[in-house]
C-alpha positions in Angstrom: 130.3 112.7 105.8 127.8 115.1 103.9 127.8 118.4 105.0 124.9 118.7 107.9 121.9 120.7 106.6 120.7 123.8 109.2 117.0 124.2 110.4 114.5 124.7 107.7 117.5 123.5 104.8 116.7 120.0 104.0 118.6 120.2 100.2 118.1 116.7 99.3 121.4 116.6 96.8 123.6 117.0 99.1 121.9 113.6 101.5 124.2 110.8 100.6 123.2 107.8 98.7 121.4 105.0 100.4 124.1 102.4 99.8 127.2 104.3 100.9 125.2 105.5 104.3 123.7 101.4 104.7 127.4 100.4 104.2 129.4 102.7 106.5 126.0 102.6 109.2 126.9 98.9 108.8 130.0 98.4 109.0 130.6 100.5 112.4 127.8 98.6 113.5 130.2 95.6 112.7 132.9 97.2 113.9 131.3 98.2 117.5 130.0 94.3 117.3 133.7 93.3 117.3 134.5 95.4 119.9 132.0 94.6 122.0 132.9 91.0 121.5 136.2 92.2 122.7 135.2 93.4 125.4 132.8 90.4 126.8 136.2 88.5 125.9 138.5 90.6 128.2 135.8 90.7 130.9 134.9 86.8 130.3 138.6 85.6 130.6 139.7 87.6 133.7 136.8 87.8 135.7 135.1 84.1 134.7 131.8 83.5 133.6 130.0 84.8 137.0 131.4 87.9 136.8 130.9 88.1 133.2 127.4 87.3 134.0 127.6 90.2 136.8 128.3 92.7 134.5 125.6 91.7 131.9 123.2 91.8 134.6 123.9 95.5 135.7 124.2 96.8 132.2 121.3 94.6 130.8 119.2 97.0 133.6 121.0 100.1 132.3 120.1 99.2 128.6 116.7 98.1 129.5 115.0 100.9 132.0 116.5 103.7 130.0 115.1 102.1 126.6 111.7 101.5 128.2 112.0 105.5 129.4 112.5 106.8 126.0 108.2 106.8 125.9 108.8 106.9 121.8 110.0 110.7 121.6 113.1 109.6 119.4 110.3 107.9 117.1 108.9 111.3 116.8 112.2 113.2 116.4 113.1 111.4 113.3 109.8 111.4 111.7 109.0 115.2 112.3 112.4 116.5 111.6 112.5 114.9 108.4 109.2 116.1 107.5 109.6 119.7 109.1 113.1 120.3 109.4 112.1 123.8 111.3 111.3 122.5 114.3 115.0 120.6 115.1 115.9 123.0 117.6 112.8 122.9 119.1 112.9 118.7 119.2 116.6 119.0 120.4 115.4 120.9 123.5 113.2 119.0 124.6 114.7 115.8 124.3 117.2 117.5 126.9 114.3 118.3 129.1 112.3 115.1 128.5 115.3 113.0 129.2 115.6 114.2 132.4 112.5 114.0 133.8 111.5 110.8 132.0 115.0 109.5 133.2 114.6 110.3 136.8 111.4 108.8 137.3 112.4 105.9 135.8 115.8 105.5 138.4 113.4 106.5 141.0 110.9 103.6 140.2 113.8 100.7 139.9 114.9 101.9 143.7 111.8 101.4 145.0 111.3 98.0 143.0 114.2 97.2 144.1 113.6 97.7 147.6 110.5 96.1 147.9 111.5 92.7 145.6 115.4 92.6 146.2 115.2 90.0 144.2 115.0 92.5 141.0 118.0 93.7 142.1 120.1 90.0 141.8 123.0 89.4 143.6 124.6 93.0 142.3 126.1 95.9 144.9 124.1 98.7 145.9 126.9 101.4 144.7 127.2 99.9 141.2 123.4 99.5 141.1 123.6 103.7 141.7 125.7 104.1 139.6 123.7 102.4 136.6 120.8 103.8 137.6 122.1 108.1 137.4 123.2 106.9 134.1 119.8 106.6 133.0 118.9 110.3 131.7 122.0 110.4 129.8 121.3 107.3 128.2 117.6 108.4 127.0 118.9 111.6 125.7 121.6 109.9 123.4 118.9 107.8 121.6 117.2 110.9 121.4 120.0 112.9 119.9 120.9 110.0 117.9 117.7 109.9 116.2 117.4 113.6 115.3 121.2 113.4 113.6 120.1 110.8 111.5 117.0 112.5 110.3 119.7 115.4 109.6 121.3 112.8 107.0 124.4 113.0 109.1 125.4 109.0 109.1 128.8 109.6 109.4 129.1 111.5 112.4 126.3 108.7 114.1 129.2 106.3 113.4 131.6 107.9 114.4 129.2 108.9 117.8 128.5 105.0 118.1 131.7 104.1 118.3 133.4 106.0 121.0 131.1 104.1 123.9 133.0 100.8 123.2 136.2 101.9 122.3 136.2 103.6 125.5 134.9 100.4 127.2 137.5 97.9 125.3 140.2 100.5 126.0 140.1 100.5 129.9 139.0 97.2 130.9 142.1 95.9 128.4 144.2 98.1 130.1 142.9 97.5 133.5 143.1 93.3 132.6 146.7 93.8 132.0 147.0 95.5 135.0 145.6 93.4 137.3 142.8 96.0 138.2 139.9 94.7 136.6 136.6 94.1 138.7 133.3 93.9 137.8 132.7 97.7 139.0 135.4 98.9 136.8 133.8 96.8 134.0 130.6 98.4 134.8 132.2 101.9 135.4 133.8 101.8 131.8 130.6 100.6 130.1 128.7 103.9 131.6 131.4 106.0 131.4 131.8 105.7 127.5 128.4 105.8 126.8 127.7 109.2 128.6 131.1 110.6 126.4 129.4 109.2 123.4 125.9 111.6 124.6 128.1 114.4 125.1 129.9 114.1 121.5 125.9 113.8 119.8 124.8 117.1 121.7 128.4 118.6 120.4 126.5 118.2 116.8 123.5 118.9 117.5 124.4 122.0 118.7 127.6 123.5 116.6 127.4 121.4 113.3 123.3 121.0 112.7 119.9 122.9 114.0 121.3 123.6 117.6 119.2 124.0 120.6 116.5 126.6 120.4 113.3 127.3 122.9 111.8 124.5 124.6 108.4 124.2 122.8 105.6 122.4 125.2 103.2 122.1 122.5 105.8 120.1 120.2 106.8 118.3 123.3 102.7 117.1 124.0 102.6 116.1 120.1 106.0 114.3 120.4 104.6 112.4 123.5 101.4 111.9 121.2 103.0 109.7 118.3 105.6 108.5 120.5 103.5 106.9 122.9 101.8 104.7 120.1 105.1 103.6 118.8 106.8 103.0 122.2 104.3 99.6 123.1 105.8 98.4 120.3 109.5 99.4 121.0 108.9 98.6 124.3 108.0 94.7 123.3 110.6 94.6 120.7 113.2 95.8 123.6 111.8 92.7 125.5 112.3 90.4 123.1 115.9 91.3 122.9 116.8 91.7 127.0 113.6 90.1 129.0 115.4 86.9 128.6 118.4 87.8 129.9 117.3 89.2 132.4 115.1 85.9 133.7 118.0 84.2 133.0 120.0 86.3 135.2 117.2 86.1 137.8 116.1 82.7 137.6 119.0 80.4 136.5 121.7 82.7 138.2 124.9 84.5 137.0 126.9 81.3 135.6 124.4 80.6 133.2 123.8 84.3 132.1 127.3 84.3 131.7 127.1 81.3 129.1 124.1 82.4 127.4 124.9 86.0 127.3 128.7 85.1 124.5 125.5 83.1 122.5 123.7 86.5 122.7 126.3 88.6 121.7 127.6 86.6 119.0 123.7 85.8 117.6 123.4 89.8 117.9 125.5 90.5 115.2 122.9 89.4 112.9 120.8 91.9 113.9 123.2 95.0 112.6 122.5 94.7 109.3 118.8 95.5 109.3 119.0 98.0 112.2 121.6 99.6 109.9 119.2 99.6 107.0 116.3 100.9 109.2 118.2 104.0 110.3 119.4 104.7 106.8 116.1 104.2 104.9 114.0 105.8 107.6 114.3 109.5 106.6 113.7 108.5 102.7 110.5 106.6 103.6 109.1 109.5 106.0 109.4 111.5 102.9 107.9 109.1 99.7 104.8 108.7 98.8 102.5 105.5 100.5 103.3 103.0 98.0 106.4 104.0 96.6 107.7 103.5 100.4 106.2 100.5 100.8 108.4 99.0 97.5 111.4 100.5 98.6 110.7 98.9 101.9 110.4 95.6 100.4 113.3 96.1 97.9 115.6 96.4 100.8 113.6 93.7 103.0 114.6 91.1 100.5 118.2 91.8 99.9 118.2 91.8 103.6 117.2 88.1 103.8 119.5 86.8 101.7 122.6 88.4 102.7 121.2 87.3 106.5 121.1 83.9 105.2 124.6 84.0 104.2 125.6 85.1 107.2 123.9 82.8 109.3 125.1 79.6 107.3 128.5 80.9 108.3 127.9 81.8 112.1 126.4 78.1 112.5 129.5 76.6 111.2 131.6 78.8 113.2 129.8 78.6 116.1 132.3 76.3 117.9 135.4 78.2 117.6 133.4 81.6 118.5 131.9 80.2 122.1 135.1 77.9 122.8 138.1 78.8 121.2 137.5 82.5 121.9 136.1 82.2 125.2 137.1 78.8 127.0 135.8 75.2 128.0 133.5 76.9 130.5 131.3 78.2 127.3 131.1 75.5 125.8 126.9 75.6 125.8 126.9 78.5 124.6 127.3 76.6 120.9 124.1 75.0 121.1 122.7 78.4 122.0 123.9 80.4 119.6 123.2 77.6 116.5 119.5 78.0 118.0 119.4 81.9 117.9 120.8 82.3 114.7 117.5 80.7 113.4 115.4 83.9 114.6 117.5 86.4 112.9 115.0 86.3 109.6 112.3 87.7 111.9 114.3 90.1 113.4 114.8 91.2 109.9 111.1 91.8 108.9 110.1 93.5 112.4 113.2 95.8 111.7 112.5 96.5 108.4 108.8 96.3 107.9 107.9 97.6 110.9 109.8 100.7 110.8 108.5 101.5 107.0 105.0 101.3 108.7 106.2 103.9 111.3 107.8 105.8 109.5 104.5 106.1 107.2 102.2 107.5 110.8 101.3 104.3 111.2 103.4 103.1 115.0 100.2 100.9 115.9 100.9 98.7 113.6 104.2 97.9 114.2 103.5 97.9 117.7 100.2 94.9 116.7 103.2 92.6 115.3 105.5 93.5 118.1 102.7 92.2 120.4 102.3 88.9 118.9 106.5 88.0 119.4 106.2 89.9 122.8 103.2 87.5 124.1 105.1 84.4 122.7 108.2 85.5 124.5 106.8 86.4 128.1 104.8 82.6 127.9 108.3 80.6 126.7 110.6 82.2 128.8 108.7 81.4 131.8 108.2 77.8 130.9 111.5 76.9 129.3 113.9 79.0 131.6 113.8 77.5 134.4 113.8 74.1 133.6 116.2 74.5 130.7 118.6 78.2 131.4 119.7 79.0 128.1 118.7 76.8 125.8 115.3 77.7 126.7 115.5 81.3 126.3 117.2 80.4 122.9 114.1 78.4 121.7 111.4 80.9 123.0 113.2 83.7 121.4 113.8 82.2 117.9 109.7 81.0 118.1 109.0 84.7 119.2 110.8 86.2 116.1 109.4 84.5 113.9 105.8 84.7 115.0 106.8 88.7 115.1 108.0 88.4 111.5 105.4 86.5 109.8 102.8 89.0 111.3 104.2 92.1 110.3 105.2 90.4 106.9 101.3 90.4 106.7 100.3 94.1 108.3 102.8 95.5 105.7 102.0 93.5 102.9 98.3 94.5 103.5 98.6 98.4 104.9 101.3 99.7 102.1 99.4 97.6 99.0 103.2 95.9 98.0 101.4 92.2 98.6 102.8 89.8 100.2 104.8 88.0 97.1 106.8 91.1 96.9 108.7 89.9 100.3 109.8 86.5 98.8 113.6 87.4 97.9 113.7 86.5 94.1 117.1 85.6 91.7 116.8 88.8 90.6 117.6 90.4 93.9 120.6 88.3 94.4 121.7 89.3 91.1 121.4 92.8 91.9 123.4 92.6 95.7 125.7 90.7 93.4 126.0 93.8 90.8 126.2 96.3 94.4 129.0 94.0 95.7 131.0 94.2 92.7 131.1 98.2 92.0 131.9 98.6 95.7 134.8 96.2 95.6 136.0 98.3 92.6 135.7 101.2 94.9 137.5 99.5 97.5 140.6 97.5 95.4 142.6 99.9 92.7 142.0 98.1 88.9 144.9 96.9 88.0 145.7 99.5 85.0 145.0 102.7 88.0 147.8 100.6 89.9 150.3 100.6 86.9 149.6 103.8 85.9 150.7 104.8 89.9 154.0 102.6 89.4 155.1 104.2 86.5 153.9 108.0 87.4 151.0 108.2 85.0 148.4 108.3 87.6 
């Protein structure tokens, strides 16, 4: 991990380089994707798929109030504290104080939803629906904080951050499963748990290894709300493009089938690392360039995306048995279907992760937020014709036609806003040429040559 750079020192040379930070961000994405896996396996096997889908319910509403709380604030964090690296403690501050409030309100306004339409609510308990619920603030302020540590360069200690949520959440409900103690409020207990340690190690940084916390600045806080508000439409339509179906799934077509639908999620989901790895990694460069050097960077990395994402999905459709029903059990046997259908919309995913964040990352959120809009009108008019009729498999098909409709549209707004034109998205030889050139010198890296392992046998290294 590069040493972390104090308020008002943004030294570029010592920032690390863009493929060792993509890499690492990467693979403890991949890493937390396996553990997570784990974890929906542990919870799946002992509790069966309605409690599996029990638990996905009450954390999908965790994930999904707390992400559409965040009002785009971390969008501004990481664009201004890249830009203006003196106002980090300010931004750190009041993220503390905006999480709070903006997390409160937000619990506040699922109680009373919940109250009036118990329906909202599902089938879950009132105590663990508490429970998710106070978890909220501390949920907003780790994106938050998350954000502004990235924009500090420090990648490493983001990973490291990331990971502690599900190792804690693999490491008790394993234990608890071999116990005989597992339940779905322990499950949901863990999940929170872990994720709350993980905010608590982010503010840690923040304030004894980066800019620390200084004097809560209103003004800053009004111009964070500013941008952030025009990027958080679009964040907000991405998010439901991700969880809405879930969620109608959950409501509609009941826990059993969320349980099913939810291993397809999580297994289709781990297509969607790569280019969220990407996006955090490239984001502080692009802030930074100039207009249409950002825009070729953005599309240098868009294309080596798609291909390695087209690699990957060739081998999770020919896997896809034994990852739904050898790892899970007869009972998930839909889910293969489901997750052969997903896989499909991971190559729109790509180009709203990518491109979009390259247009926000250049002041440009409404954009992003325009192509969002397009997937997010296509997904709210599928799910509620396919769901119900057809539980997963629907949600599958409306989300794959929604990504792609996303993807082709900001595929155009880039193309057109950062002047790289549109050809310059089409993945060429060339490009696979070079990932094959990247692939190579970090498998030297990796494996000793076989003269540097000689030269240890006989003492000459």
């Amino acid at each position: 991990m590069v040493a972390p750079s104090r308020a008002g020192d943004d030294s570029g040379p010592r920032h690390p380089t863009f493929v060792s930070s993509a890499l690492a961000t990467w693979g403890t994405q991949l890493v937390v994707a396996v553990l997570s896996l784990a974890n929906v396996l542990i919870v799946a096997r002992t509790l069966g798929a309605t409690g599996r889908g029990d638990v996905a319910f009450l954390t999908v509403i965790a994930y999904v109030v707390s992400q559409l709380s965040l009002l785009g604030v971390e969008q501004a964090n990481v664009n201004f504290a890249s830009a203006e690296p003196e106002l980090r403690p300010a931004l750190a501050t009041n993220s503390v104080l905006l999480a709070l409030l903006l997390g409160t309100i937000a619990a506040g306004a699922v109680s009373g939803l919940i109250a009036i339409f118990p329906r909202i609510g599902g089938h879950s308990s009132g105590g663990l629906r508490w429970l998710v619920l106070a978890s909220i603030p501390m949920l907003i302020l780790q994106v938050y904080l998350l954000f502004l540590v990235q924009a500090d360069y420090a990648f490493g200690f983001a990973n490291a951050a990331y990971l502690l949520a599900p190792l804690v959440n693999v490491s008790v409900n394993g234990l608890l499963a071999v116990l005989g103690l597992i339940s779905v409020g322990t499950a949901v207990a863990a999940c929170m748990g872990g994720q709350v340690l993980g905010t608590l190690l982010m503010a840690w940084y923040v304030a004894c290894r980066s800019a620390g916390f200084g004097r809560p600045d209103m003004r800053l806080a009004r111009r964070s709300l500013g941008f952030g508000m025009k990027a958080h439409a679009g964040q907000t339509m991405l998010l439901a493009n991700y969880k809405l179906d879930q969620w109608l799934v959950g409501a509609i077509a009941g826990a059993h089938q969320l349980g099913v639908y939810s291993v397809a999620v999580a297994w289709a989901e781990a297509l969607f690392y790569l280019p969220t790895a990407l996006a955090a990694v490239q984001r502080p460069g692009l802030v930074r360039s100039r207009g249409v050097d950002a825009g070729h960077e953005a599309a240098a990395v868009f294309r080596a995306a798609v291909l390695i994402t087209l690699l990957l999905g060739v081998a999770l459709i020919l896997a896809a048995p034994f990852l739904c029903v050898t790892v899970f059990g007869v009972e998930f046997q839909g889910s293969i279907v489901q997750l052969r259908i997903l896989t499909a919309g991971a190559f729109g995913i790509v180009a709203l992760k990518l491109l979009g964040n390259a247009l926000t990352a250049r002041g440009k959120p409404l954009l992003e937020t325009a192509a969002v809009g397009a997937a997010f009108v296509v997904t709210v008019g599928l799910d509620i014709v396919l769901i119900p009729g057809h539980g997963g498999v629907g949600a599958s098909v409306a989300s794959v036609l929604a990504y792609s409709v996303g993807g082709m549209v900001v595929g155009i707004i880039f193309a057109r806003t950062l002047g790289t034109g549109r050809v310059n998205l089409v993945p060429r030889w060339r490009d696979a040429l070079v990932l094959g050139r990247v692939g190579l010198r970090c498998s030297a890296r990796l494996v000793p040559s076989r003269a540097a392992a000689a030269n240890t046998l006989r003492g000459d290294g």
